[in-house]
C-alpha positions as CSV (number, residue, x, y, z in Angstrom):
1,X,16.7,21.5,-6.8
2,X,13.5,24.0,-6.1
3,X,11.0,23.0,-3.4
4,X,8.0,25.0,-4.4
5,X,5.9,26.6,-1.8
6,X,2.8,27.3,-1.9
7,X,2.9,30.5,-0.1
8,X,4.7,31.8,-3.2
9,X,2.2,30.7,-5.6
10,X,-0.4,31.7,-3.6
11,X,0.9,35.4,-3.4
12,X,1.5,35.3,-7.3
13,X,-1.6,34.2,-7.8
14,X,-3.1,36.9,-5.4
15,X,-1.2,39.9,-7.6
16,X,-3.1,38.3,-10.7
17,X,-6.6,38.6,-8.9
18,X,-5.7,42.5,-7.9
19,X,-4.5,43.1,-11.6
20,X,-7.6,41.4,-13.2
21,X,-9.7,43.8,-10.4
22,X,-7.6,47.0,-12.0
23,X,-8.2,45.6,-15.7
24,X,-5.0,43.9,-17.4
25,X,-4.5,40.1,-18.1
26,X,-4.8,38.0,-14.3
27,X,-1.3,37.4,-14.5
28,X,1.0,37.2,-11.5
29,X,4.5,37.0,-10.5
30,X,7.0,36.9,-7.5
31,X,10.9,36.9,-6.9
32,X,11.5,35.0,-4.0
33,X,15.5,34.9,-2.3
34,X,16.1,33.0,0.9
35,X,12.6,32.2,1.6
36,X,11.3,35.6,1.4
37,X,9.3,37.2,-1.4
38,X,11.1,40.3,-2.6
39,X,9.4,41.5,-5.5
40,X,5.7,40.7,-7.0
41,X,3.5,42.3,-9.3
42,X,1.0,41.4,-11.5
43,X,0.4,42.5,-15.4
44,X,0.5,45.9,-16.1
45,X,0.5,45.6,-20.2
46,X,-3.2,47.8,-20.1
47,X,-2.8,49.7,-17.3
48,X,0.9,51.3,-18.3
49,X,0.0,50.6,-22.3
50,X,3.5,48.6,-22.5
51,X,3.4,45.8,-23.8
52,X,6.7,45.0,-22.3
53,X,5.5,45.3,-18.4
54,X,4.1,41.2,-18.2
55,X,3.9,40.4,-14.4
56,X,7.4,38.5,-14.4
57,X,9.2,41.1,-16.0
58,X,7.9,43.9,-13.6
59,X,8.8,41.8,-10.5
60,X,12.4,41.2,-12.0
61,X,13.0,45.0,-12.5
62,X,11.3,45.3,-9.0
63,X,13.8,42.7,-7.6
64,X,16.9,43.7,-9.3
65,X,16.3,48.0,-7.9
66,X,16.1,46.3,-4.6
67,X,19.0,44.7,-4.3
68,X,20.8,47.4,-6.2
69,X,22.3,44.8,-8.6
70,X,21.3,43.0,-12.2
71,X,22.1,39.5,-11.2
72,X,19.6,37.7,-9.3
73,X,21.4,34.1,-8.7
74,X,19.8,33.2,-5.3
75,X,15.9,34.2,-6.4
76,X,13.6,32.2,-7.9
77,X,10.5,33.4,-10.3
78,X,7.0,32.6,-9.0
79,X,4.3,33.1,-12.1
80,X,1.1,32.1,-12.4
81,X,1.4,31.4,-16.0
82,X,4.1,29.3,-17.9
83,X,6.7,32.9,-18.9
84,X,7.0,34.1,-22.5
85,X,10.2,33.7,-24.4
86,X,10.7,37.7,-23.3
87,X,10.2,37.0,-19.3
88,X,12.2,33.4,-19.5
89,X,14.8,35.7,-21.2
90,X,14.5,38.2,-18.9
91,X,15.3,35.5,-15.9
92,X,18.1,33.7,-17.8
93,X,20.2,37.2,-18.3
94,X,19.6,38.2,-14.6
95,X,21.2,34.8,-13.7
96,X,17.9,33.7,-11.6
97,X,18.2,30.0,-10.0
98,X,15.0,28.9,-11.1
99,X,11.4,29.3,-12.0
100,X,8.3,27.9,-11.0
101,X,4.9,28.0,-12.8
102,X,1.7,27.3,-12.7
103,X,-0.4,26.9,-15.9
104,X,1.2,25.7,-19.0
105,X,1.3,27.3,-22.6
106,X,-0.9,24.5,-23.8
107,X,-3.5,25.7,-21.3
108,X,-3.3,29.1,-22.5
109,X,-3.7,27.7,-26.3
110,X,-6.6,25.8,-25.6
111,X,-8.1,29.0,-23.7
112,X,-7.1,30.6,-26.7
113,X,-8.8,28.9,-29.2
114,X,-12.4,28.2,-26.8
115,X,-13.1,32.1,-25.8
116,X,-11.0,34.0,-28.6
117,X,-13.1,36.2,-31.0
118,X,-12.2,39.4,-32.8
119,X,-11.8,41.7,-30.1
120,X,-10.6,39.0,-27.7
121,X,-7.5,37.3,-28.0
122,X,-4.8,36.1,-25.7
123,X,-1.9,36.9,-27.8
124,X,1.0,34.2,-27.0
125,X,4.6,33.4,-28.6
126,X,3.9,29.2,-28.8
127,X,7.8,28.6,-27.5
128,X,8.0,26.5,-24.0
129,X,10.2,27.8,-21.2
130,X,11.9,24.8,-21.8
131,X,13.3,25.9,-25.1
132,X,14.5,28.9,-23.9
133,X,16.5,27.5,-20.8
134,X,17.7,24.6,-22.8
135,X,19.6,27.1,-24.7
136,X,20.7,29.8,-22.4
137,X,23.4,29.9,-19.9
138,X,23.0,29.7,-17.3
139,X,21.0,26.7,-17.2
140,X,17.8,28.0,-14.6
141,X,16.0,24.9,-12.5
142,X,12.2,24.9,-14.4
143,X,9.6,23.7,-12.1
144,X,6.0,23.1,-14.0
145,X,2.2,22.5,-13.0
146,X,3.0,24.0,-9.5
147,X,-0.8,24.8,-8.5
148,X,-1.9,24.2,-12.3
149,X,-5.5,24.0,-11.5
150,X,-5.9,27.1,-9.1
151,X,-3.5,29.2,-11.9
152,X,-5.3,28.4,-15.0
153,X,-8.8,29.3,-12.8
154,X,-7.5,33.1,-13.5
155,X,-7.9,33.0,-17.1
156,X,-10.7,35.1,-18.3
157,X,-12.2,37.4,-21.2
């Protein structure tokens, strides 16, 4: 069982604002382990032109040089946004106890299809975290609509 805290979320949501400032996608991310945040970043897709480097990914890497190790068990993932098959991936192989997110994939669609034009679009894989986790081992605690409202505020153009 995960308890979010908003502190966490809050923080996550916080790396998104600085990232939107410094002009990637207002995504954020934290790894949290016994209460404390250890990692957190934000996107850096545009600003590192790799489109590998989403905020959750970043703050895993971040995480896992930190404690000198590629297995995370005792952390949990803090995003604003619900994580891409890649990032849900990325949490299931470094053995992470859980995640929590904010705004769901069906948020971003419907953003999606309201504000997307020709040289706008936010580019998503339509798979739920849930699939992922459902079949990867281990099995990683998924906690949903944490702080939906005040994530799905950092969606922009």
């Amino acid at each position: 069982m995960i308890e979010p805290k908003k502190e966490f979320m809050e923080a996550a949501i916080e790396e998104a604002m600085k990232t939107k400032e410094r002009g990637d996608y207002s995504v954020g991310a934290v790894v949290v382990k016994n209460g404390e945040i250890l990692a957190k970043s934000g996107n850096r897709i545009k600003l590192d032109n790799d489109p590998t480097y989403h905020a959750e990914i970043v703050a895993i890497r971040e995480a896992a040089k930190i404690l000198g190790k590629r297995h995370l068990e005792d952390c949990i993932l803090y995003a604003t946004h619900e994580p891409c098959p890649m990032c849900t991936s990325a949490a299931v192989w470094a053995k992470m106890k859980g995640i929590v997110f904010g705004a769901r994939i069906e948020d971003m669609q419907e953003f999606r299809t309201r504000n997307g034009n020709k040289i706008w679009s936010w580019r998503t894989i339509d798979i739920p975290a849930s699939a992922i986790i459902v079949k990867g081992n281990p099995k990683l605690i998924l906690v949903g609509d944490f702080m939906r409202e005040q994530c799905k505020k950092l969606f922009h153009s």
